[in-house]
LOVEXRO-300648 format. One record per residue (C-alpha): residue number from 1; residue in three letters; y, z, x. Coordinates in nm, 4 decimals. Layout:
<recs>
@miti->NUM guba->ALA yy->Y zz->Z xx->X
...
</recs>
This chain:
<recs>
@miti->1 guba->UNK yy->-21.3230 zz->9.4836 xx->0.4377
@miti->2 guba->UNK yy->-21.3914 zz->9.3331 xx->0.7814
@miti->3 guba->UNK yy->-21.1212 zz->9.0416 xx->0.8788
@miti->4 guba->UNK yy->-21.2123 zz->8.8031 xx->1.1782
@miti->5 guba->UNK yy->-20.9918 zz->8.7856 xx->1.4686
@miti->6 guba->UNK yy->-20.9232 zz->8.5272 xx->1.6774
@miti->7 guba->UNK yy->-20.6248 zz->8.3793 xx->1.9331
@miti->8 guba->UNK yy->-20.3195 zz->8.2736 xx->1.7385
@miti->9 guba->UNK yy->-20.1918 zz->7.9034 xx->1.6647
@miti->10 guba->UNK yy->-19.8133 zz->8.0271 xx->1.7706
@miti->11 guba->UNK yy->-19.7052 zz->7.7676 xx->1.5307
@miti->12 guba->UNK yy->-19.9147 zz->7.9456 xx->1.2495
@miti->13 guba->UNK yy->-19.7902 zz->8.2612 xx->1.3695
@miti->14 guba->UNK yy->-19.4264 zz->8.1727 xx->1.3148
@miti->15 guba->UNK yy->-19.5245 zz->8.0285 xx->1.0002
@miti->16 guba->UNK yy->-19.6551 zz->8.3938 xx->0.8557
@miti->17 guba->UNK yy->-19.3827 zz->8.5658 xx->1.0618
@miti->18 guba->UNK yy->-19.1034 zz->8.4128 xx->0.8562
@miti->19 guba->UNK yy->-19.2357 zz->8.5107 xx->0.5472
@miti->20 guba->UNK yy->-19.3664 zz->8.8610 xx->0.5752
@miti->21 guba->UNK yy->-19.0527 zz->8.9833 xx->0.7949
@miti->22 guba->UNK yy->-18.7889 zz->8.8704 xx->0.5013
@miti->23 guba->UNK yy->-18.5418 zz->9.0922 xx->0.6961
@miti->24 guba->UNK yy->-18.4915 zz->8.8662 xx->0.9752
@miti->25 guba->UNK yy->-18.4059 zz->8.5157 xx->0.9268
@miti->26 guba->UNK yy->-18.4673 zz->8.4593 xx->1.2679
@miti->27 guba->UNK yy->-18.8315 zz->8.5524 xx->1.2472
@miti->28 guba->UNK yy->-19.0106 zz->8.2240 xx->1.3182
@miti->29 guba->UNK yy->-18.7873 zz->8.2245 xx->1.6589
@miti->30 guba->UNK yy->-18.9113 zz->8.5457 xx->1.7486
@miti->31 guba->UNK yy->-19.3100 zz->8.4261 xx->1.8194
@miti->32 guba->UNK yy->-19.1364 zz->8.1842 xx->2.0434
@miti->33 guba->UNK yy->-18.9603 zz->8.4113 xx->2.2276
@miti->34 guba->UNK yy->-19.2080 zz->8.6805 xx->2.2802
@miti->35 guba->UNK yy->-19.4200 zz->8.3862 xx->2.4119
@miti->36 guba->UNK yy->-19.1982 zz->8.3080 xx->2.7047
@miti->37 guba->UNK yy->-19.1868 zz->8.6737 xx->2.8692
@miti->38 guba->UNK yy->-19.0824 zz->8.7565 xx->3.2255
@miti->39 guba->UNK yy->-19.3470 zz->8.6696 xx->3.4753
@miti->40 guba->UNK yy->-19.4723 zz->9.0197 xx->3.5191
@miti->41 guba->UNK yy->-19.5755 zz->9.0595 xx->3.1852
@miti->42 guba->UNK yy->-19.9119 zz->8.9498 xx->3.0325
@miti->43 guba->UNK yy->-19.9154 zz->8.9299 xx->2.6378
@miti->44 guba->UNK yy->-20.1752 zz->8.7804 xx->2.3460
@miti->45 guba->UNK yy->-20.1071 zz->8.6362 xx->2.0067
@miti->46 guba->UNK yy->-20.3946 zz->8.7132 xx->1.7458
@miti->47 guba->UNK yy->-20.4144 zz->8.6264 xx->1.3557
@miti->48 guba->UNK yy->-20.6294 zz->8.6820 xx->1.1051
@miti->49 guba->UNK yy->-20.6036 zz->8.4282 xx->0.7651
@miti->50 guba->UNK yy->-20.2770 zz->8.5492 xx->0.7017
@miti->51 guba->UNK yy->-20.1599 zz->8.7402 xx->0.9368
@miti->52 guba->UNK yy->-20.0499 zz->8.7912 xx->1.2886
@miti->53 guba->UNK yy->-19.9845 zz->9.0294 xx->1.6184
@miti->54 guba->UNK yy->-19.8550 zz->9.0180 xx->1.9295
@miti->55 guba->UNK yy->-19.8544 zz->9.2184 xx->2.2131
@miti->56 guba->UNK yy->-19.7709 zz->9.2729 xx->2.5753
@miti->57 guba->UNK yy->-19.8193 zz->9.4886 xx->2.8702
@miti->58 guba->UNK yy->-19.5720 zz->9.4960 xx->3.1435
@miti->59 guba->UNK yy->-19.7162 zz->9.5455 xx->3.5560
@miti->60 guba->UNK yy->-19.3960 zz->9.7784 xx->3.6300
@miti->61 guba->UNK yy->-19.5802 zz->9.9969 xx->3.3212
@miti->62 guba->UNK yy->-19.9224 zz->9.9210 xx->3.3279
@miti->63 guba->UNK yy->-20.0683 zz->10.2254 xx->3.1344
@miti->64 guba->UNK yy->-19.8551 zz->10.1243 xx->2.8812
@miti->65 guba->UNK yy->-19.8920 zz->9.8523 xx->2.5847
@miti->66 guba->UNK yy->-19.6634 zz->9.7163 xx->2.3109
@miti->67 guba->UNK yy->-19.8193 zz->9.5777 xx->2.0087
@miti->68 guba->UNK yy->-19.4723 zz->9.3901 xx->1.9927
@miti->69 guba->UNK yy->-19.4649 zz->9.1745 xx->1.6258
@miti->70 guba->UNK yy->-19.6797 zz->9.2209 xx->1.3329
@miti->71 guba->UNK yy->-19.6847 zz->9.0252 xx->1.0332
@miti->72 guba->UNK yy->-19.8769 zz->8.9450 xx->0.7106
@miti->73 guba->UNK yy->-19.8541 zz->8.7303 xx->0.4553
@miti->74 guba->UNK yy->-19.7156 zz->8.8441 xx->0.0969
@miti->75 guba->UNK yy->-20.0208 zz->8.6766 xx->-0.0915
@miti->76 guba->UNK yy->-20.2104 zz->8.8360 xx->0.1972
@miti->77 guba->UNK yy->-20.1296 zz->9.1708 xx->0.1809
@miti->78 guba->UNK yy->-20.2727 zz->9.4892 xx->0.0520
@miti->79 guba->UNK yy->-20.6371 zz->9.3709 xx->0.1498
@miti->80 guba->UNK yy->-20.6562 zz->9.5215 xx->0.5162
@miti->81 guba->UNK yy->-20.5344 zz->9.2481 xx->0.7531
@miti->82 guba->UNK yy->-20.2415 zz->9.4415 xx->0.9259
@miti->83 guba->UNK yy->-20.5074 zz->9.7383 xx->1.0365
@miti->84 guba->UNK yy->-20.7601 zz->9.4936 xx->1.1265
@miti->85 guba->UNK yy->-20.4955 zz->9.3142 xx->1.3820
@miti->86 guba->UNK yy->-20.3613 zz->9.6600 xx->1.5300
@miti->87 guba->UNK yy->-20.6741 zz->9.7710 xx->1.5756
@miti->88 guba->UNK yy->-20.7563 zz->9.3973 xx->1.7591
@miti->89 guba->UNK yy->-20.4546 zz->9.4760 xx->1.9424
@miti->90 guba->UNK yy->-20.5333 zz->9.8168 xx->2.1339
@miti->91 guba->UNK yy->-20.8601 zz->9.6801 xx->2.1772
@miti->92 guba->UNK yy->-20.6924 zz->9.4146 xx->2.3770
@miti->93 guba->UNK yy->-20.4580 zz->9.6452 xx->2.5632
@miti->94 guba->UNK yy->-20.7258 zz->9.8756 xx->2.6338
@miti->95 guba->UNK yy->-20.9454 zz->9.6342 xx->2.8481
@miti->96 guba->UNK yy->-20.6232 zz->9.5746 xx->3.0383
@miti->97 guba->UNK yy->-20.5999 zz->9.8916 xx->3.1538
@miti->98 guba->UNK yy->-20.3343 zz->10.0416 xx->2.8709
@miti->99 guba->UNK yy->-20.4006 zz->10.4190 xx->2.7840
@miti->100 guba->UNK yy->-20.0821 zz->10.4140 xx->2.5711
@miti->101 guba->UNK yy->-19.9843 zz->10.1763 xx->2.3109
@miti->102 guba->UNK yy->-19.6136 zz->10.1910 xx->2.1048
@miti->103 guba->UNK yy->-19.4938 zz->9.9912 xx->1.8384
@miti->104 guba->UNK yy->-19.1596 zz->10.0016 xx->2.0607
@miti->105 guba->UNK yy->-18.9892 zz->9.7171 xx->2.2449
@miti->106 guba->UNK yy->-19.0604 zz->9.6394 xx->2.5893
@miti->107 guba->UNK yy->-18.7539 zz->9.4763 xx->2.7354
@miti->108 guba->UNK yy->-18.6360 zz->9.2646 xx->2.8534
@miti->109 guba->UNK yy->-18.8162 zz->9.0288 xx->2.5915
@miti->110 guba->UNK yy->-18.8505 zz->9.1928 xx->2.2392
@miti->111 guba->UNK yy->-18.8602 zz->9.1732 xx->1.8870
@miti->112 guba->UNK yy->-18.6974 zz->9.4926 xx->1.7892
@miti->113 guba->UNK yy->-18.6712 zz->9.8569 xx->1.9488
@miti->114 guba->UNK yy->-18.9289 zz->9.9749 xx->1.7325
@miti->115 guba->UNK yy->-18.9899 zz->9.9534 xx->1.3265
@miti->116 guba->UNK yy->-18.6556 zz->9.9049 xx->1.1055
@miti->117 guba->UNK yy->-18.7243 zz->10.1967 xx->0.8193
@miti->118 guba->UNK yy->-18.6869 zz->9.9339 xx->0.5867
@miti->119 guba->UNK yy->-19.0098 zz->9.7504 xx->0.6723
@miti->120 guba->UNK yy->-19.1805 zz->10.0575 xx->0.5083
@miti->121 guba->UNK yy->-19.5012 zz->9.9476 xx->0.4694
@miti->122 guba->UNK yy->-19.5524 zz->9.8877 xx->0.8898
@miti->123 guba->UNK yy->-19.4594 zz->10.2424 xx->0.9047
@miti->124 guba->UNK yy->-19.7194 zz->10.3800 xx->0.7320
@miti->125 guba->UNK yy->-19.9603 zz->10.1703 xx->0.8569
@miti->126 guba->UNK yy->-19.8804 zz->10.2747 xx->1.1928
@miti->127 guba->UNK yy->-19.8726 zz->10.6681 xx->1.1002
@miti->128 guba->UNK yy->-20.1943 zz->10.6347 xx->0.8813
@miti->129 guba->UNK yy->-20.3407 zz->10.4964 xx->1.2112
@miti->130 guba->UNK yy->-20.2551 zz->10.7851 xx->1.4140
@miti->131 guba->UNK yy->-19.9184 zz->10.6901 xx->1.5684
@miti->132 guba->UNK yy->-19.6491 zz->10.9317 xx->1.6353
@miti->133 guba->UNK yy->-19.3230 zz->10.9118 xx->1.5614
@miti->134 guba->UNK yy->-19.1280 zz->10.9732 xx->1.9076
@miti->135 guba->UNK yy->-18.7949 zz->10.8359 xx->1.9057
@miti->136 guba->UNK yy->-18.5178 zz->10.6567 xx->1.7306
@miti->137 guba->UNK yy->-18.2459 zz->10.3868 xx->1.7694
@miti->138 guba->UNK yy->-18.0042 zz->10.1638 xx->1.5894
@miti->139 guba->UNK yy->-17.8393 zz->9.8629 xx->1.5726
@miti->140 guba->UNK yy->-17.4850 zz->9.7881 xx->1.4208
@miti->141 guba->UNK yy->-17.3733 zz->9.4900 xx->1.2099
@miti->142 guba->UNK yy->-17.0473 zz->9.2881 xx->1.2662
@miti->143 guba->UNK yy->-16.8906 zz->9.0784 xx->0.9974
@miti->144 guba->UNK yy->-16.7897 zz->8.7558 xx->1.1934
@miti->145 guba->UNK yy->-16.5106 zz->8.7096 xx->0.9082
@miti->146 guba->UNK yy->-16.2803 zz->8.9502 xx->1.1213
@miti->147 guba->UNK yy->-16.0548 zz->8.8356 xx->1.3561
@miti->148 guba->UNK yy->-16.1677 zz->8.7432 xx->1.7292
@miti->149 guba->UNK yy->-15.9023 zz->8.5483 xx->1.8709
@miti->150 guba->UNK yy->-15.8977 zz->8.6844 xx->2.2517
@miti->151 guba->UNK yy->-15.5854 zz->8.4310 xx->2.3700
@miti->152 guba->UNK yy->-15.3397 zz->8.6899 xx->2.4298
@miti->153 guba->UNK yy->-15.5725 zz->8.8806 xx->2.6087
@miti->154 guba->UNK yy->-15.6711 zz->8.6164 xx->2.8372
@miti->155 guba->UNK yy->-15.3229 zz->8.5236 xx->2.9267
@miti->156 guba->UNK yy->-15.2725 zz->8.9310 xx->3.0209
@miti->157 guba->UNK yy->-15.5746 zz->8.9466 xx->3.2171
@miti->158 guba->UNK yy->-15.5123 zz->8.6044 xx->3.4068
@miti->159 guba->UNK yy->-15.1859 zz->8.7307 xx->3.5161
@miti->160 guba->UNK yy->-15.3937 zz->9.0238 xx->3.6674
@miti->161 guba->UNK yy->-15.5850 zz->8.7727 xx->3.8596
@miti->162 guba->UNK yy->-15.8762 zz->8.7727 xx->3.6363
@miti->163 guba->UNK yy->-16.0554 zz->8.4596 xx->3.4752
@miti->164 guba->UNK yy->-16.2952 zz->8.4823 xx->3.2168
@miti->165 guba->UNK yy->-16.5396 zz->8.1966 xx->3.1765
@miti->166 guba->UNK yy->-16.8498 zz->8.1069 xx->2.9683
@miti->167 guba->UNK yy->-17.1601 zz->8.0543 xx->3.1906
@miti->168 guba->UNK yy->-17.2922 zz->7.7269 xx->3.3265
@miti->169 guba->UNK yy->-17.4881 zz->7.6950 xx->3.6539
@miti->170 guba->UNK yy->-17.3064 zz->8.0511 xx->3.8195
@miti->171 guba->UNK yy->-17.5754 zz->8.2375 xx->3.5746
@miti->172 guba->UNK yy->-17.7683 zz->8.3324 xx->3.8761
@miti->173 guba->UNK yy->-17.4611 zz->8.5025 xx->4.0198
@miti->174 guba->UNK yy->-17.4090 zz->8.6835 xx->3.6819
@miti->175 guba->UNK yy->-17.7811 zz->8.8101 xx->3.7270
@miti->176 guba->UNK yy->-17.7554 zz->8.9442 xx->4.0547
@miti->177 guba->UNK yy->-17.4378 zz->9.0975 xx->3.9237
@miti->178 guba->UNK yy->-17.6124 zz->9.2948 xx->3.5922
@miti->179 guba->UNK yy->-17.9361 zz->9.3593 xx->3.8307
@miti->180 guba->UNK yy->-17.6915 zz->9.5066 xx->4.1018
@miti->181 guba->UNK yy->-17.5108 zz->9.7246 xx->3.8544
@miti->182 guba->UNK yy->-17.7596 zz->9.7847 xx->3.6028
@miti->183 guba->UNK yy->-18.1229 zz->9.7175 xx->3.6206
@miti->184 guba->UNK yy->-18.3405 zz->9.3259 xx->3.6728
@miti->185 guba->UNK yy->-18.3951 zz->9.4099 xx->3.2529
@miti->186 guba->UNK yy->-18.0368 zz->9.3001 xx->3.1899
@miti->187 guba->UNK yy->-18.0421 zz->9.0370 xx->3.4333
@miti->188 guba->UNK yy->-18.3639 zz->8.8920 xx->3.2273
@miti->189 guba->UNK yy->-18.2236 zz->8.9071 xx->2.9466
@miti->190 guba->UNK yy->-17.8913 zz->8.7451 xx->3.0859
@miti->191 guba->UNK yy->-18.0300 zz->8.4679 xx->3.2537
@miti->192 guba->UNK yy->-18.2031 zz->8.3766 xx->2.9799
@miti->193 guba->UNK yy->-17.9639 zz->8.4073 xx->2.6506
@miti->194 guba->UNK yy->-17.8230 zz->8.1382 xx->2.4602
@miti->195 guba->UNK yy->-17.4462 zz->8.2528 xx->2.5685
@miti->196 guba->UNK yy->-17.3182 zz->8.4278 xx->2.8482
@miti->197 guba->UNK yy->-16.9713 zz->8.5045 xx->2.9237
@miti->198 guba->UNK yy->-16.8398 zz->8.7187 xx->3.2300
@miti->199 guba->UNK yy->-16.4734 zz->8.7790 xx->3.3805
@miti->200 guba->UNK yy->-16.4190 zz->8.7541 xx->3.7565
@miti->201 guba->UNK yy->-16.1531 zz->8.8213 xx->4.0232
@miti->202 guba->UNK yy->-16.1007 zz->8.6701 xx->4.3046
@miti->203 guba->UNK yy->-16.4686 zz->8.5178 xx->4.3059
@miti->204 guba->UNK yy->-16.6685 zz->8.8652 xx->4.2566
@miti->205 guba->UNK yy->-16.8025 zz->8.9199 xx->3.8724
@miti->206 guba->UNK yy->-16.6349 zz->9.2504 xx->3.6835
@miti->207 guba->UNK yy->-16.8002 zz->9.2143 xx->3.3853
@miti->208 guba->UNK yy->-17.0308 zz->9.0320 xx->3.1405
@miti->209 guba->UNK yy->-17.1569 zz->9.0039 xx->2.7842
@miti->210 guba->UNK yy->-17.4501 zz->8.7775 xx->2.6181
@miti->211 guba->UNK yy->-17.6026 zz->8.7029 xx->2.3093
@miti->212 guba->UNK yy->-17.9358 zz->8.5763 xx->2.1935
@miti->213 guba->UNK yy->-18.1354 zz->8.6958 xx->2.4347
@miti->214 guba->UNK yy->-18.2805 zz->8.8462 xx->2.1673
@miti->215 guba->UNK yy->-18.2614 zz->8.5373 xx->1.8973
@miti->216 guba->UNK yy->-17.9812 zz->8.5885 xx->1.6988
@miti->217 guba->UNK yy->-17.8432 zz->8.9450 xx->1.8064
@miti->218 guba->UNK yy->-17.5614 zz->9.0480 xx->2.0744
@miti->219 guba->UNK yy->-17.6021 zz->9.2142 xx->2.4041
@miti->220 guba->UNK yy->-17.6766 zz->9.2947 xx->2.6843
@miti->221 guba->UNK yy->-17.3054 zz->9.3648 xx->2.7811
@miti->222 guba->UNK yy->-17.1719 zz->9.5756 xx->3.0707
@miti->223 guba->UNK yy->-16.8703 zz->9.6328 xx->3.3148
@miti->224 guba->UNK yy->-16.8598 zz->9.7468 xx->3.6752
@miti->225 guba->UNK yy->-16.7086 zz->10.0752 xx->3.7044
@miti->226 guba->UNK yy->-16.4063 zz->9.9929 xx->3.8797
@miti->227 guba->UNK yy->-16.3025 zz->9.7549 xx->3.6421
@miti->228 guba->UNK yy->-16.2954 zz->9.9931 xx->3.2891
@miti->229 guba->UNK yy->-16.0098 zz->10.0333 xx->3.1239
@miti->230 guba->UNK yy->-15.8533 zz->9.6540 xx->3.1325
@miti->231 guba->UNK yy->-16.0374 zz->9.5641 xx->2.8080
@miti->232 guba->UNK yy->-16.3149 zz->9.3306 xx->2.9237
@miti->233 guba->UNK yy->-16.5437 zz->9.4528 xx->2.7286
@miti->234 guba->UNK yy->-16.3905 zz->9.3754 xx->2.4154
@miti->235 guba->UNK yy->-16.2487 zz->9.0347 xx->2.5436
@miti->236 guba->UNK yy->-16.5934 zz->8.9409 xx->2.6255
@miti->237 guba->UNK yy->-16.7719 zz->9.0897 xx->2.2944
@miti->238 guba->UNK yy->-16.5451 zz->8.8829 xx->2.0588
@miti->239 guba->UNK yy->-16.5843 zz->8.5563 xx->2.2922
@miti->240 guba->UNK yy->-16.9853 zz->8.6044 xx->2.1924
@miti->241 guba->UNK yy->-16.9215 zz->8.6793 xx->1.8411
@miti->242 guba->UNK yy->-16.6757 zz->8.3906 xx->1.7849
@miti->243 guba->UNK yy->-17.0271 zz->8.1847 xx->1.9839
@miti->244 guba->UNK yy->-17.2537 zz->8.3638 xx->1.6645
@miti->245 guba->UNK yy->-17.0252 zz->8.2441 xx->1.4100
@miti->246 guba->UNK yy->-16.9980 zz->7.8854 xx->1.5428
@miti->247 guba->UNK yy->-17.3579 zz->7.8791 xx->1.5163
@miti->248 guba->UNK yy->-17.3670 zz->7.9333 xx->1.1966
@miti->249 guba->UNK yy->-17.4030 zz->8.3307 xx->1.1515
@miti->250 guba->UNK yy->-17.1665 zz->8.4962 xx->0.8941
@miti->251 guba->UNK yy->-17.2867 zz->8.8695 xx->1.0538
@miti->252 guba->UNK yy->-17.4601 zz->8.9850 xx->1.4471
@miti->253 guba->UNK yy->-17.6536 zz->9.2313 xx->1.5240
@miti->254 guba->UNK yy->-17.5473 zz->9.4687 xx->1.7576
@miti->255 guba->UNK yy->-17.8872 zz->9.5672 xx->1.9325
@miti->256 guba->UNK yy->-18.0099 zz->9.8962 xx->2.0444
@miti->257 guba->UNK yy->-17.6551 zz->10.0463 xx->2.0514
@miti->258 guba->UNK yy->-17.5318 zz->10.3215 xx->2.2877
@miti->259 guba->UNK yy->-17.1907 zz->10.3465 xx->2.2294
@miti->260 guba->UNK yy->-17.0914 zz->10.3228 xx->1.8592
@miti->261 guba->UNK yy->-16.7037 zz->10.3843 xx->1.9031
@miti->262 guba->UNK yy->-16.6747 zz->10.1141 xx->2.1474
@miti->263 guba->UNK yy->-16.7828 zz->9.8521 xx->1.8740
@miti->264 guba->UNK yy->-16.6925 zz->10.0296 xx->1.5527
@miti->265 guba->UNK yy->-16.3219 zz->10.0071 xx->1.7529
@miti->266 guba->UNK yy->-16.3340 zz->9.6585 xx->1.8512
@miti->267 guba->UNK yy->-16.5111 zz->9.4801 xx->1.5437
@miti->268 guba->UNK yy->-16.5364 zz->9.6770 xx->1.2795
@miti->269 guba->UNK yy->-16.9090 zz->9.7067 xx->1.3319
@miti->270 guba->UNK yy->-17.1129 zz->9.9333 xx->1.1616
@miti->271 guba->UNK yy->-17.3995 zz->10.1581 xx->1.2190
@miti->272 guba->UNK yy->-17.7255 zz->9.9973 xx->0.9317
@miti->273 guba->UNK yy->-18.0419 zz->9.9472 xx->1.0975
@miti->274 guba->UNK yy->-18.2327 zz->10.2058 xx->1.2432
@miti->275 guba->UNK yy->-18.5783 zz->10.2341 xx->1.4023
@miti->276 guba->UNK yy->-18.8749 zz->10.4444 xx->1.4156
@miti->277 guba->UNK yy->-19.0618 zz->10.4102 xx->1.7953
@miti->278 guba->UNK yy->-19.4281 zz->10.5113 xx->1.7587
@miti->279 guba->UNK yy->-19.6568 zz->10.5689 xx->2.0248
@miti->280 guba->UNK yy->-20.0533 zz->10.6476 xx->2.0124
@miti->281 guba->UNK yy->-20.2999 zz->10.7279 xx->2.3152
@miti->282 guba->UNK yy->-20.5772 zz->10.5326 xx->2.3501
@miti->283 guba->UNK yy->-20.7917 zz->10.6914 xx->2.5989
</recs>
């Protein structure tokens, strides 16, 4: 069965979006998100009755495109819809140039790293359509019940000379900071989350931490090299958790996690969602 394509309503889009993806209650926020990228990135919403994709292509990567959110309707499903809008997808990263496309994230602005497992129908839709499974990741969960008072620690680390402050007009200090240390991804995704908190000494940044970036989930977090071992990290973690759970959140996501002892240690958090990255060449 042949479905018509044509550019998104966003509005639509989130619509759809936040009842197919019943995994993420944050769904409807992610359309918005994905439609305010970085400036080097050019990116297309595209719906069908009932359904919707996105996707983007990055200049620094210009081979290689994302189809970045897909979602169909529950009364829509079954009937073709989701093949019909990857398939609308490539097309539109192919005339861009893209040889490559991956249902993978492309930070700094993303959904998710790739497919959770549990959305097992996009999984096989992507395989039956001759995508490759190529890598994995995970996220953890913290439980905002648990404790994440940091006072004590901020009276030790003040008598060490350090401060550590939420974010207000110094975020494009923080930026430089993460793209100095780390790479101008982070500093995206810094400059641009709800929260950011960072600890400094004697005027030059040591460390920082933000959440929703990525609507609703933790991270990017990092700290300089000479500063490990004082427990910033975990000072700076909690401060955005406590942020989550004044908004309202009784859990956080922990996004596309490196070190799992680090947060199991200081949260309780727990490995639970993993993702399959698929990639497929299309020329």
């Amino acid at each position: 069965m042949a479905h018509a394509v044509r550019t998104a309503d966003l509005a639509e889009a989130a619509e759809v979006a936040g009842a197919a993806l019943t995994l993420d209650d944050e769904a409807p926020d992610l359309v918005g998100r994905l439609s305010r990228p970085p400036a080097d990135r050019r990116w297309t919403a595209l719906a069908t009755d009932g359904g919707a994709v996105m996707a983007s292509m990055s200049t620094k990567d210009p081979a290689v495109g994302h189809v970045d959110l897909l979602a169909v309707h529950p009364s829509a499903q079954g009937q073709g819809r989701g093949r019909a809008l990857v398939r609308a997808a490539e097309e539109w990263l192919l005339e861009r140039g893209a040889r490559q496309a991956r249902f993978a994230g492309n930070p700094p602005c993303y959904a998710w790293p790739g497919i959770d497992v549990r959305y097992t129908a996009a999984a096989c839709l992507a395989e039956s359509l001759g995508y490759e499974r190529y890598h994995v990741a995970w996220n953890m969960t913290a439980d905002l019940d648990v404790d994440l008072s940091v006072e004590d620690d901020l009276v030790r680390l003040e008598q060490a000379g350090i401060i550590v402050r939420a974010a207000g007009e110094d975020r494009d200090k923080i930026a430089a900071f993460v793209s100095r240390e780390w790479n101008d991804s982070w500093a995206w995704e810094a400059a641009n989350a709800t929260g950011l908190h960072y600890a400094e000494r004697d005027g030059r940044v040591l460390a920082f931490a933000a959440w929703g970036s990525r609507p609703g989930w933790f991270g990017p977090t990092g700290t300089a090299p000479d500063a490990r071992g004082l427990g910033l990290g975990g000072v700076l973690l909690r401060r955005c958790l406590a942020d989550l759970r004044a908004a309202g959140q009784s859990s956080a996501q922990i996004g596309w996690v490196g070190p799992l002892r680090f947060y199991s240690r200081a949260v309780g958090a727990r490995a639970e969602r993993v993702f399959w990255l698929y990639r497929r060449d299309l020329a």
